[in-house]
N, C-alpha and C positions, 0 to 999 in steps of 0.2 A: 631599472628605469627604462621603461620604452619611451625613447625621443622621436619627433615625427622632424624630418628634416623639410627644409623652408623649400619650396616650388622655384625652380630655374628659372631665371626671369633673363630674357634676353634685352643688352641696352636699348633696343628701340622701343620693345614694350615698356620697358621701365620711364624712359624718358617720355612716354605717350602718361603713363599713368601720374608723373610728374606731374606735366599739362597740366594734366585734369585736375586733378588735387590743389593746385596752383588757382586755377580759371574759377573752379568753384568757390575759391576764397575770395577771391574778388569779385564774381558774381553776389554772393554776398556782403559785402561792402560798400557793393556802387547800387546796390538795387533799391536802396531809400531815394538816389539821387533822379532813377531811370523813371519814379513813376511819374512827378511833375514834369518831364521832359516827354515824356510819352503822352501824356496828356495835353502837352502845350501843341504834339505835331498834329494830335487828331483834331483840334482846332481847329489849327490852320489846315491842315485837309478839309474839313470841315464846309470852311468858309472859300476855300478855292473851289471846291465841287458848287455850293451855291453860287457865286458869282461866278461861274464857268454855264450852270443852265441857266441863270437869268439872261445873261447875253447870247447864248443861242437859242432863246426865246424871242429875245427884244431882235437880232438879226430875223429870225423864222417873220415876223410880224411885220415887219419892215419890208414893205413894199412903193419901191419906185414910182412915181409915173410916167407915161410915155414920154419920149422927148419929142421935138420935131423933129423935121426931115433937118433942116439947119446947123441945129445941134450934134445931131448925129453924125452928118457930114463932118461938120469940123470936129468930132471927138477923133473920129474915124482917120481926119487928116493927119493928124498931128498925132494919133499912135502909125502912123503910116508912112509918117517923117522919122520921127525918132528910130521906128524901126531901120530904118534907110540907111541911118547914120550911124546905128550900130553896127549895124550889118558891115557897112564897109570898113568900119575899128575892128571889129573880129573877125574880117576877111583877111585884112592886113595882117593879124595876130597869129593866125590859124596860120597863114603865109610863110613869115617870118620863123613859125614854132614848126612845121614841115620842113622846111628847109634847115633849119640847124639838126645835121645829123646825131643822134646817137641821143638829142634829147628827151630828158623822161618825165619832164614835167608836163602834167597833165591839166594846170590851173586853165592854161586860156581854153582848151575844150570846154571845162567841166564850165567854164563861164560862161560858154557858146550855150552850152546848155540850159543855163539858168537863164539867159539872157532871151533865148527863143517861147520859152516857157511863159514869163513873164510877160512876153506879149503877147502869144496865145490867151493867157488868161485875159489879158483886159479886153483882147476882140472876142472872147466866150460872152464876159461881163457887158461889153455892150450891147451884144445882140442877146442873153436873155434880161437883162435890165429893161431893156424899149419891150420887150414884149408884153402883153396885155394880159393878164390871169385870165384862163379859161374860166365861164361860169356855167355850174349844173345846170341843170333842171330840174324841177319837182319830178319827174318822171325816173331821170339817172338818179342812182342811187348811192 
C-alpha cells in the first residue's frame, strides 16, 4: 500500500484557511439577507445623487439682483463689525493660548481659522452677488 502523506500545513496558514472556510459559510448564509439591503442602499444613493443635481441646478440658476449702494453698505458694515468683534475674542484667545507655555491645544487657532475664512467668504459673496452677469453678443460666441 503506497500511502501519500498529508502536506505540512503551518498554524498560520491553517488558521487563514480556517477563516476562509468559516467566512464563506456565512457568506452564504447572510447573502439572502444582503440583496434587499443592497438594493435599499442603491436607492438611497439613488435619490441623494438626484436631489444633490437638482439643487446645484436650482443654486446654478439662481441669480441675485443688484443691490443698492445702501444695501451694500450696511451688508458690508455689519460683516465689518462682527468681524471687529471677533477679531478682538480671538486676539484675546490666540493671547492667552501663546502665553500658556508648553500648551498643545490647537482648537483657538484652528478657530481663528475657520473664523477668518467665514468672513472672507461672505465679503467674496457680497461682492460677486451685486455683480451684474456679463451678456454676449450675437457676435461672441
Amino acid at each position: 500500500m503506497d500511502h501519500r502523506q498529508p502536506l505540512r500545513v503551518g498554524w498560520a496558514r491553517y488558521c487563514r484557511l480556517w477563516v476562509d472556510h468559516h467566512a464563506d459559510l456565512l457568506r452564504a448564509r447572510t447573502r439572502p439577507v444582503w440583496g434587499p439591503i443592497a438594493g435599499a442602499a442603491s436607492e438611497v444613493a439613488w435619490v441623494v445623487r438626484l436631489t444633490a443635481g437638482s439643487a446645484a441646478a436650482r443654486l446654478a440658476r439662481a441669480r441675485p439682483g443688484p443691490w443698492t449702494d445702501g444695501r451694500l453698505f450696511a451688508l458690508v458694515s455689519v460683516i465689518a463689525l462682527g468681524s471687529l468683534a471677533v477679531a478682538g475674542v480671538l486676539g484675546f484667545a490666540l493671547a492667552e493660548w501663546a502665553a500658556a507655555n508648553g500648551s498643545d491645544d490647537v482648537l483657538p487657532a484652528a478657530g481663528g481659522a475657520v473664523v477668518v475664512g467665514g468672513a472672507l467668504s461672505a465679503l467674496v459673496f457680497v461682492v460677486f452677488a451685486s455683480a451684474e452677469p456679463e451678456r454676449r453678443g450675437p457676435e461672441e460666441g
